[in-house]
C-alpha positions as CSV (number, residue, x, y, z in Angstrom):
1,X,122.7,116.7,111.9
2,X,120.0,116.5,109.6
3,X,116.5,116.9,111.2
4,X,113.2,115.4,110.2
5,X,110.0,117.0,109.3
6,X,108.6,117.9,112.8
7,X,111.6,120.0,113.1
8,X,111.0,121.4,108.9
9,X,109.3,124.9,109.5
10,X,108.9,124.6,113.5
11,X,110.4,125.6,116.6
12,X,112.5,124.0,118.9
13,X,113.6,125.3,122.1
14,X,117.6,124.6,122.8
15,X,119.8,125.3,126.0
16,X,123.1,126.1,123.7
17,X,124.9,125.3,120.7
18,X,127.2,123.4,122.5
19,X,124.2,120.7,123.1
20,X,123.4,120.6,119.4
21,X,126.8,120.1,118.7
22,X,127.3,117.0,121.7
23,X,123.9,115.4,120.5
24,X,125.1,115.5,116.8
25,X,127.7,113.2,118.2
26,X,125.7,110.5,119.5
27,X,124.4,109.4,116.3
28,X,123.9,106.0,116.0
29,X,125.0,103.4,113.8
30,X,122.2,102.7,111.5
31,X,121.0,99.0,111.0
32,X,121.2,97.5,107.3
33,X,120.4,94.2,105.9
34,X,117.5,93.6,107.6
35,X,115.4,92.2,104.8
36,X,114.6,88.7,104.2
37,X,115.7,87.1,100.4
38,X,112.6,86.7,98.7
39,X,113.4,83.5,96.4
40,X,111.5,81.0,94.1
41,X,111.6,77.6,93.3
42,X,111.0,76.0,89.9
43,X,109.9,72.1,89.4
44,X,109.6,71.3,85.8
45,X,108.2,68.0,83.8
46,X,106.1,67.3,86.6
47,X,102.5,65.6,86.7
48,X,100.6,67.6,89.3
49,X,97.0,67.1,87.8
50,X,94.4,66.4,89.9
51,X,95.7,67.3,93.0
52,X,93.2,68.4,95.2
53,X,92.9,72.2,96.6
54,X,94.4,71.8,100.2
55,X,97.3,68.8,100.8
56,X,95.3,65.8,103.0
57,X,92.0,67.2,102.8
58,X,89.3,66.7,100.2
59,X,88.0,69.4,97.3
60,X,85.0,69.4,98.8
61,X,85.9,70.1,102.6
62,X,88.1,72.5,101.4
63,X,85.3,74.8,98.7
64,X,84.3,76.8,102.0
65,X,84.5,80.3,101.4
66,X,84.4,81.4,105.1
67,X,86.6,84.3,106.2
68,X,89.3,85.0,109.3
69,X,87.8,86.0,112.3
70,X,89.9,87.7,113.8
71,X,90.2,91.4,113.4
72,X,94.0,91.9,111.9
73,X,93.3,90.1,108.5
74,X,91.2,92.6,107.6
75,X,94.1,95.2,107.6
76,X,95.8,94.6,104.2
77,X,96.1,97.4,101.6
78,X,96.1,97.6,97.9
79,X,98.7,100.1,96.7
80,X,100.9,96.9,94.4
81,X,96.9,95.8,93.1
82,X,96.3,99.2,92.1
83,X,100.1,100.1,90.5
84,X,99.4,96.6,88.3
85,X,97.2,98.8,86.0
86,X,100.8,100.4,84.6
87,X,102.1,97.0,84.2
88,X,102.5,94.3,81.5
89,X,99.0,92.1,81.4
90,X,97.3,93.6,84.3
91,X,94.0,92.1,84.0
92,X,96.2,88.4,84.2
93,X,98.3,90.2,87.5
94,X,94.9,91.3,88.8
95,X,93.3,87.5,88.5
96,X,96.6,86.2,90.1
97,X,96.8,88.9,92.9
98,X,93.2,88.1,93.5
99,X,93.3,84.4,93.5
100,X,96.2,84.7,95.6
101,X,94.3,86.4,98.3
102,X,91.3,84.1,98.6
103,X,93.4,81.4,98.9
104,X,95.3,82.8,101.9
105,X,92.2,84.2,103.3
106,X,91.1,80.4,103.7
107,X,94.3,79.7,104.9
108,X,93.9,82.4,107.7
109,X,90.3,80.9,108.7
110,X,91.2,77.1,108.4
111,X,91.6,75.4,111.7
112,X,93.4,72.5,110.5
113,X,97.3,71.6,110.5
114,X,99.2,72.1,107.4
115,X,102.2,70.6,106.0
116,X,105.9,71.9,105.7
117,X,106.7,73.6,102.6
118,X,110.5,72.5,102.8
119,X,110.8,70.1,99.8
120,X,112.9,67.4,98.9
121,X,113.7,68.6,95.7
122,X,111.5,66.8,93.9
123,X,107.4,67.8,92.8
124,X,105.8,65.7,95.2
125,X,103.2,68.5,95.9
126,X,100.9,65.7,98.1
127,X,103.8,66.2,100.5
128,X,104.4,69.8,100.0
129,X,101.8,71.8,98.6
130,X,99.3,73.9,100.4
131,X,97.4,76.3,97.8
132,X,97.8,75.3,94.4
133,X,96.6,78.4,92.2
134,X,96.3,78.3,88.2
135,X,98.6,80.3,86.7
136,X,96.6,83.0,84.4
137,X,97.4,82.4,80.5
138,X,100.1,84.7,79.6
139,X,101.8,85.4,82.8
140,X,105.3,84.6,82.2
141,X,107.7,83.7,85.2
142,X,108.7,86.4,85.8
143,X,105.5,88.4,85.9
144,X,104.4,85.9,88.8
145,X,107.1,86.8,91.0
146,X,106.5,90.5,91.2
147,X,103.1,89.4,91.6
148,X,104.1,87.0,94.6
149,X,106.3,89.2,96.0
150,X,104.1,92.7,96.1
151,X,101.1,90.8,97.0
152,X,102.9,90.5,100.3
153,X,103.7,94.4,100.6
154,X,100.6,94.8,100.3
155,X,99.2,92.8,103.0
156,X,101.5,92.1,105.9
157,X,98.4,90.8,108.2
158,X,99.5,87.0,106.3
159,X,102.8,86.8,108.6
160,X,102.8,83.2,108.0
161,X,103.1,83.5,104.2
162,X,107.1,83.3,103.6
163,X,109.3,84.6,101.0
164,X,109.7,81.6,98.8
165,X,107.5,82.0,95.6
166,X,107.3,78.4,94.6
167,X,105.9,76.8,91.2
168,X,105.5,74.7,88.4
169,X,104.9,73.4,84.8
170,X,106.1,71.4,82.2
171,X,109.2,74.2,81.6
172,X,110.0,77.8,82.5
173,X,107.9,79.0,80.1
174,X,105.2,77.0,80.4
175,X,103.8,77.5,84.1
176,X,101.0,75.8,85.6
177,X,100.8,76.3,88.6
178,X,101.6,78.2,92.2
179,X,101.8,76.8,95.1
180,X,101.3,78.7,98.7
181,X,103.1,77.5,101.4
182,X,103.0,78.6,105.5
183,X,106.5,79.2,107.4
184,X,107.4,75.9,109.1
185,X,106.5,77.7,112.3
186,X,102.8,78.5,112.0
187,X,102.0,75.1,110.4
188,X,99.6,73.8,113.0
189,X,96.6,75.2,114.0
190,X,97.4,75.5,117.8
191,X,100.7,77.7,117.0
192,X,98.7,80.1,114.6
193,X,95.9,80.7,117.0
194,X,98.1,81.4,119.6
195,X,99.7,83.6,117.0
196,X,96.6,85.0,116.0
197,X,95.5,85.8,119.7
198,X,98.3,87.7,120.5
199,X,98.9,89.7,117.6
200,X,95.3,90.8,117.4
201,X,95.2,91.7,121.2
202,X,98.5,93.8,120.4
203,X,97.7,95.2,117.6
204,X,94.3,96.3,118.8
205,X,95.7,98.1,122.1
206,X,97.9,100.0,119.4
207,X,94.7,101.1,117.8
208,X,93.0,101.8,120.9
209,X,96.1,104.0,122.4
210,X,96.2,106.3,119.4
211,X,92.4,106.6,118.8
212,X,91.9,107.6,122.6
213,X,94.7,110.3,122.2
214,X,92.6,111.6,119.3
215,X,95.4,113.5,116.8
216,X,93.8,116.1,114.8
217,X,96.0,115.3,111.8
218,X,97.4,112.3,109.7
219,X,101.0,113.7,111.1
220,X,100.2,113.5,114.6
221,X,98.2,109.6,113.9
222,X,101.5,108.6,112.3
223,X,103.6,109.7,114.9
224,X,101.7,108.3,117.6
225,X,101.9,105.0,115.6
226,X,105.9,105.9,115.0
227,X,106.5,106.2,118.6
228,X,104.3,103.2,120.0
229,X,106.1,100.5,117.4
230,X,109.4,102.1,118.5
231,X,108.6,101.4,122.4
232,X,107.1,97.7,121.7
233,X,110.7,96.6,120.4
234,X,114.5,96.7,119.3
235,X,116.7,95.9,116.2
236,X,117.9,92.4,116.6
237,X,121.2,90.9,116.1
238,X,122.5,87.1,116.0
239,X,125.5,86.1,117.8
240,X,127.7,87.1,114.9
241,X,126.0,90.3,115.2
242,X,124.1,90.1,111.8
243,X,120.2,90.8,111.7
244,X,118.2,88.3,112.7
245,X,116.9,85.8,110.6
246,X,114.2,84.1,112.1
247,X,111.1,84.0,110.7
248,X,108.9,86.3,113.4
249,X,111.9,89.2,113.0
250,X,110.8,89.9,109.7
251,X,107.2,90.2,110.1
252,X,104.2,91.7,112.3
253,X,104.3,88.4,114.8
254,X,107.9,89.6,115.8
255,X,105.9,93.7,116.8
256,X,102.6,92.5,118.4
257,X,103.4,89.2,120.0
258,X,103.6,90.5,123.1
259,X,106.9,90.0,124.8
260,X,109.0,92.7,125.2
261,X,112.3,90.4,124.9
262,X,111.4,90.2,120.9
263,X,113.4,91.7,118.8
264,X,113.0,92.8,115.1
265,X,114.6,93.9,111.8
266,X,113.1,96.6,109.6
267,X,110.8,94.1,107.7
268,X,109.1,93.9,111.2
269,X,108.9,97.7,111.9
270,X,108.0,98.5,108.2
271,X,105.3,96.0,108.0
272,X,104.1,96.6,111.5
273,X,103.6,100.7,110.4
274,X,101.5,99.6,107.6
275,X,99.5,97.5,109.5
276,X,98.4,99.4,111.7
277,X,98.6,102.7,109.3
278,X,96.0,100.3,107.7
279,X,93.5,99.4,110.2
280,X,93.6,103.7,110.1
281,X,92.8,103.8,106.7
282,X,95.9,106.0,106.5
283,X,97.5,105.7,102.9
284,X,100.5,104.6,103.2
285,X,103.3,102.3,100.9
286,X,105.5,99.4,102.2
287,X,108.9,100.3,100.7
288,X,112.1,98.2,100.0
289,X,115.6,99.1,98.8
290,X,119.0,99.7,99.8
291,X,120.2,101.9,102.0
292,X,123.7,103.3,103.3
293,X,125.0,103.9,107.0
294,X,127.4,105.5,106.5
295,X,129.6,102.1,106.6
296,X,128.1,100.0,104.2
297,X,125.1,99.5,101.9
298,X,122.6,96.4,102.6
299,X,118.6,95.7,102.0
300,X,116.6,97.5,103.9
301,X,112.8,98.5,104.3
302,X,110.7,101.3,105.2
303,X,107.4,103.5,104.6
304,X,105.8,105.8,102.7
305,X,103.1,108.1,104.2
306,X,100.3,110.3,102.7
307,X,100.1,113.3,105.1
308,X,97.6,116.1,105.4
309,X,99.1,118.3,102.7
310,X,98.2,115.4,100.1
311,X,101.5,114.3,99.5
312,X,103.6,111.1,100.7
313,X,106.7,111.4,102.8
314,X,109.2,108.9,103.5
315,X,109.3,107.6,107.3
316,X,111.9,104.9,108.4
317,X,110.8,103.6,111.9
318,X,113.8,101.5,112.4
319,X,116.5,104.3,111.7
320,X,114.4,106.3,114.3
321,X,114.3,103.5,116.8
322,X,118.0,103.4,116.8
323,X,118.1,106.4,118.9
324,X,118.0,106.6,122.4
325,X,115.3,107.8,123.2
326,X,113.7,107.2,119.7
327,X,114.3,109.9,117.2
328,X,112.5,111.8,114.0
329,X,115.4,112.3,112.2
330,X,113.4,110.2,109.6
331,X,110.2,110.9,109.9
332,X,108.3,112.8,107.5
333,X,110.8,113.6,104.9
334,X,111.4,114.7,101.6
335,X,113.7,114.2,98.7
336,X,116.6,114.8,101.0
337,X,115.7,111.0,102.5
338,X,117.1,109.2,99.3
339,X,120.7,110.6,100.1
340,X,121.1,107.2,101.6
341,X,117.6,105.0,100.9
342,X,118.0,104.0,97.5
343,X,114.2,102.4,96.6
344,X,113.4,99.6,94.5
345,X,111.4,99.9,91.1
346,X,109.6,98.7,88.3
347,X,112.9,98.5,86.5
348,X,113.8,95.6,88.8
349,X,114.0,91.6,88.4
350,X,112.2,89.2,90.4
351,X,113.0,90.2,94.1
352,X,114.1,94.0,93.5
353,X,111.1,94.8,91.3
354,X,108.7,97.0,92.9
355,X,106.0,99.3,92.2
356,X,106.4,102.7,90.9
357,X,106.2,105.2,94.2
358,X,104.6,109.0,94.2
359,X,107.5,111.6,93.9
360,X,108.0,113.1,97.1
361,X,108.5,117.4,98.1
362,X,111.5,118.7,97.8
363,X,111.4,119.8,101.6
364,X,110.3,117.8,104.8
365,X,107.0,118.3,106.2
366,X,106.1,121.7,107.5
367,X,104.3,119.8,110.7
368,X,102.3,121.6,113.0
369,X,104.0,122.8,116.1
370,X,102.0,120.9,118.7
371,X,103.9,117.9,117.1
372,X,107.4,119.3,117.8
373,X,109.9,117.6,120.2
374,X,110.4,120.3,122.7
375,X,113.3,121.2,124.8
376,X,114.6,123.5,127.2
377,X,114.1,127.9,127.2
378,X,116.3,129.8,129.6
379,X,114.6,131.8,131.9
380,X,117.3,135.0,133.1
381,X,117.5,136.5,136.1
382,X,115.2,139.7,135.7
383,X,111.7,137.3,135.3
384,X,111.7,137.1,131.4
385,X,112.1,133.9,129.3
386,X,114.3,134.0,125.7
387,X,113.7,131.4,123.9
388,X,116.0,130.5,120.6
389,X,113.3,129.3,117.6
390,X,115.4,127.1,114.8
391,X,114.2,126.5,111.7
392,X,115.7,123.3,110.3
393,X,114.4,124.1,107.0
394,X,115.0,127.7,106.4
395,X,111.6,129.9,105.6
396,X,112.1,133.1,104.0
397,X,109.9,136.1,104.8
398,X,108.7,134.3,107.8
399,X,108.4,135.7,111.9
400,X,108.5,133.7,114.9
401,X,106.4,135.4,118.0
402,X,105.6,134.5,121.6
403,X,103.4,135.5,124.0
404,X,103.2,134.8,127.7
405,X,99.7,135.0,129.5
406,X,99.0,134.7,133.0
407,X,97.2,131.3,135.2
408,X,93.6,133.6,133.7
409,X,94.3,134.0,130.2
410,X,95.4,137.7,130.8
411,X,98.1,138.9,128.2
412,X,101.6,139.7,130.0
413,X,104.0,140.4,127.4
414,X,104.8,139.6,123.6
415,X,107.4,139.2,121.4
416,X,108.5,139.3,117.7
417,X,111.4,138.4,115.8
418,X,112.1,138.0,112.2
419,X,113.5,134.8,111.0
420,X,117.0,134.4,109.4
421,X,118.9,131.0,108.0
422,X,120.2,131.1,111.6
423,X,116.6,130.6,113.3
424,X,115.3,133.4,115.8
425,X,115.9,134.9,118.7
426,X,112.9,136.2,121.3
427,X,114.9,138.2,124.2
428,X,113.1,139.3,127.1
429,X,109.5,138.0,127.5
430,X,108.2,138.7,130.9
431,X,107.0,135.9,132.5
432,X,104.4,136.6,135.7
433,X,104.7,135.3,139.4
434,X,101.9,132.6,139.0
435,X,101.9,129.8,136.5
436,X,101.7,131.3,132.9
437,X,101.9,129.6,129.6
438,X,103.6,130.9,126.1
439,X,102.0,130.8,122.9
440,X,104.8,130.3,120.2
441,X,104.1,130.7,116.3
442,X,105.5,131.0,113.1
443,X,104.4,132.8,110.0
444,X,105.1,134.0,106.6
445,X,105.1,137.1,106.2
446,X,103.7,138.0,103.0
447,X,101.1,136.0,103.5
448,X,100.0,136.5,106.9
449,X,99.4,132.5,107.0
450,X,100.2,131.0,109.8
451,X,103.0,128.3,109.0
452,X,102.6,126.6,111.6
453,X,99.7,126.0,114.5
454,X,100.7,127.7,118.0
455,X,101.7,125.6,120.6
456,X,101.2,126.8,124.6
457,X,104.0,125.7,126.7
458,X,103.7,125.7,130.7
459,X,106.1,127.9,132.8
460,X,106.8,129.4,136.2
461,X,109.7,131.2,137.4
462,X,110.7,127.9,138.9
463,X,110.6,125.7,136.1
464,X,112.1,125.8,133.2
465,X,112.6,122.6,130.9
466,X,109.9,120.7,129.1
C-alpha cells in the first residue's frame, strides 16, 4: 500500500504486520470520470452588431462597474493568467482573460434575472446571450478556448459560469465575438443569492475552523483544509451508478451549500481546495487529466500544492475521501503520484489543453511529525512501551529516538535506534506510574538535522492507543 507524504520520512506507530497487511485490503475503488465536458458552440454568418452589453437591459444600465459583495468572489487565483506569458499571443490571451473576468464580476454583482443560455440553434443572441466580449485581433479559435476554459481553473468562485464556451463570427476563422452564459440553474437573481448566502457562510466557517486551529505550516493549513472538504461531502453516483452530472456536483455550490445530503464529483472537491487554498493565499494549481483505478481510465481532477519546502506536490482530495475514514494516501506526493494521474498539457486541444505545471520531487513530502496519523504502541508487561517507527520512504543514515518524561517534565528513560529499509524498532522504554508523555524524532545522521519535528504523545500504563 503506497503511503502519502505525512507518512514520507515520519513515524507511525502500528500494533502488527498483520494490521498493515488487513488494511492494505480495504482499499477502495477509486472514482473516475468525474469531470464535466467542457464544449463550445460555433454560429457563423450571423449579424450580431449592435447588440447591447447585457440581453433585456440597456448599455447604459448595464456600464456599472460595481463589484460582488460577497466575500467568496474575491477568492480566484491567477496561475492559467500568469502561464499565458509562455503561450502563442499572450498580450491578446491576457486582454481576453481580463475582459472575461470583468464581465463575470458584473455578473456576480448584478441583481437582475438572466436568460437561459440553451439555444435553438440559431444566433439569436437577444434571446441567448449574456456577456458579449470582443474577441482580441489575432486570437484564433482555438486560442479562445484554452482561454475559456483555464480562465475557469483559475477562478472557481464563478460556480455559475458552465462549461460551454460559446461564440461567433462571420466563419471559424473570423471570430467576433464571445458570449458568457450562467447555468440554467442560477439564472434568477433569487436562486443566486440564496446560492451566494450559503456558499459564503460555508465557505467562511471553513476559513474560520482552520485559522482558529492555527497550523504552523502550509502542510498542516492544507491538511486541515484536506480533512474539512472530506467531512462536508461524498462522491456521488446516478442511478446507473455513473458520476453525477448535475451542475452543483461539479462545482463549489455542490461543497459549501450547506446540506450534508450533497454529494460531489472531483470537479467539486478539486475546485473547493482551491478555493479555499485561495482565500489562504496558499499557492496552489487546479489540475485536470486522466487517471486510472485500477479498472479503467476516465477524466478526472485534482490539486497541486506549494508546500513549505518551496516545491508543489500533488494532493487528490477525492481519492482520499474514498476511504473510510478519509485517508492521505494522496496527499502531498511526488512523482510517484503520476503512476495513475496522467495531467493534461499545453500540448492539448481545446478541452485537454492545460497549462504547463511545476515538476514535482522525486519523493513525497518529508512532513513534520506532529502531522502524522498516529496509531497504536504496545505497552509489555514489565512498564516499558516499544514502539515500531516506519519509514514509508526509506532515509539512509537516519535514527529514530524516544523519550518518555514524567506528568513534571522529569526525564524517565530514552531510547535509540538506527533506521533500516524495514523502519525501527525502540524496545523497552520505561514508562512511569503517573501520566507521562514520549517525545519521538527522527534524524539524519550525518547531519545532525532533525528530519522531522518531535511529536509528544500521552500515555499511562493504562492506556495505550491514540
Amino acid at each position: 500500500m503506497r503511503r502519502n507524504a505525512m507518512a514520507a520520512a515520519a513515524a507511525v506507530f502500528v500494533l502488527s504486520a498483520a494490521e498493515l497487511t488487513a488494511e492494505a485490503e480495504e482499499r477502495p475503488v477509486l472514482p473516475v470520470g468525474g469531470v464535466s465536458r467542457e464544449t463550445v458552440m460555433l454560429e457563423t454568418g450571423s449579424d450580431i452588431s449592435g447588440i447591447s452589453l447585457f440581453g433585456g437591459g440597456s448599455s447604459e444600465e448595464e456600464e456599472d462597474d460595481s463589484e460582488p459583495s460577497v466575500r467568496f468572489y474575491g477568492y480566484g487565483g491567477d496561475y492559467a493568467y500568469k502561464d499565458m506569458e509562455q503561450r502563442s499571443h499572450p498580450k491578446e490571451r491576457r486582454e481576453l482573460y481580463k475582459a472575461i473576468l470583468k464581465s463575470c464580476k458584473k455578473i456576480a454583482a448584478s441583481e437582475r434575472d438572466f436568460l437561459s443560455y440553451e439555444t435553438s440553434g440559431e444566433a439569436d443572441f437577444d434571446r441567448y446571450r449574456e456577456q458579449i466580449i470582443d474577441i482580441p485581433d489575432h486570437i484564433s479559435w482555438n486560442e479562445l478556448h484554452e482561454v475559456y476554459f483555464m480562465f475557469r481553473n483559475d477562478h472557481p468562485e464563478y460556480y455559475w459560469l458552465p462549461s460551454t464556451c460559446y461564440y461567433a463570427g462571420y466563419s471559424a476563422d473570423n471570430i467576433e465575438f464571445l458570449a458568457l452564459f450562467l447555468c440554467d440553474e442560477y439564472n434568477e437573481a433569487e436562486e443566486r443569492k440564496q446560492a451566494d448566502a450559503a456558499i459564503d457562510e460555508n465557505v467562511g466557517q471553513c476559513i474560520e475552523y482552520i485559522k482558529a486551529a492555527e497550523p504552523e505550516t502550509v502542510y498542516g493549513t492544507a491538511k486541515l483544509a484536506h480533512d474539512y472538504i472530506a467531512g462536508l461531502v461524498e462522491y456521488g453516483y446516478d442511478e446507473n451508478g455513473e458520476p453525477l452530472d448535475t451542475v452543483y456536483a461539479h462545482s463549489i455550490a455542490g461543497v459549501f451549500d450547506g446540506d450534508p445530503e450533497t454529494d460531489v464529483v472531483c470537479e467539486g472537491y478539486a475546485k473547493a481546495f482551491t478555493l479555499v487554498l485561495n482565500a489562504l493565499e496558499i499557492e496552489n494549481i487546479y489540475v485536470t487529466g486522466n487517471s486510472y483505478n485500477g479498472i479503467k481510465w476516465g477524466g478526472h481532477a485534482w490539486n497541486m500544492v506549494k508546500l513549505d519546502d518551496g516545491s508543489f506536490y500533488n494532493f487528490d482530495v477525492t481519492w482520499d475521501d474514498a476511504y473510510e475514514p478519509a485517508a492521505y494516501e494522496y496527499f502531498a506526493v511526488g512523482q510517484s503520484f503520476y503512476t495513475d494521474h496522467i495531467p493534461n498539457t499545453p500540448a492539448g486541444v481545446s478541452q485537454y489543453f492545460q497549462y504547463a505545471l511545476p515538476e514535482v520531487p522525486k519523493r513525497d513530502y518529508n512532513a513534520p511529525l506532529t502531522d502524522m496519523h498516529r496509531r497504536a504502541t504496545r505497552l509489555e508487561e514489565n512498564g516499558t512501551y516499544t514502539f515500531e517507527v516506519v519509514f514509508d520512504d526509506y532515509i539512509e543514515n537516519s535514527s529514530a529516538m524516544a523519550a518518555c518524561y514524567d506528568a513534571n517534565g522529569r526525564l524517565l528513560d530514552i531510547k535509540m535506534a538506527e533506521v533500516t529499509a524495514d523502519g525501527a524498532v525502540i524496545e523497552g522504554v520505561k514508562v512511569g506510574r503517573d501520566a507521562a508523555y514520549v517525545t519521538l524524532m527522527s534524524w539524519l545522521n550525518d547531519t545532525n538535522v532533525p528530519a522531522v519535528r518531535s511529536i509528544e504523545i500521552g500515555v499511562t500504563q493504562q492506556q495505550n492507543e491514540y
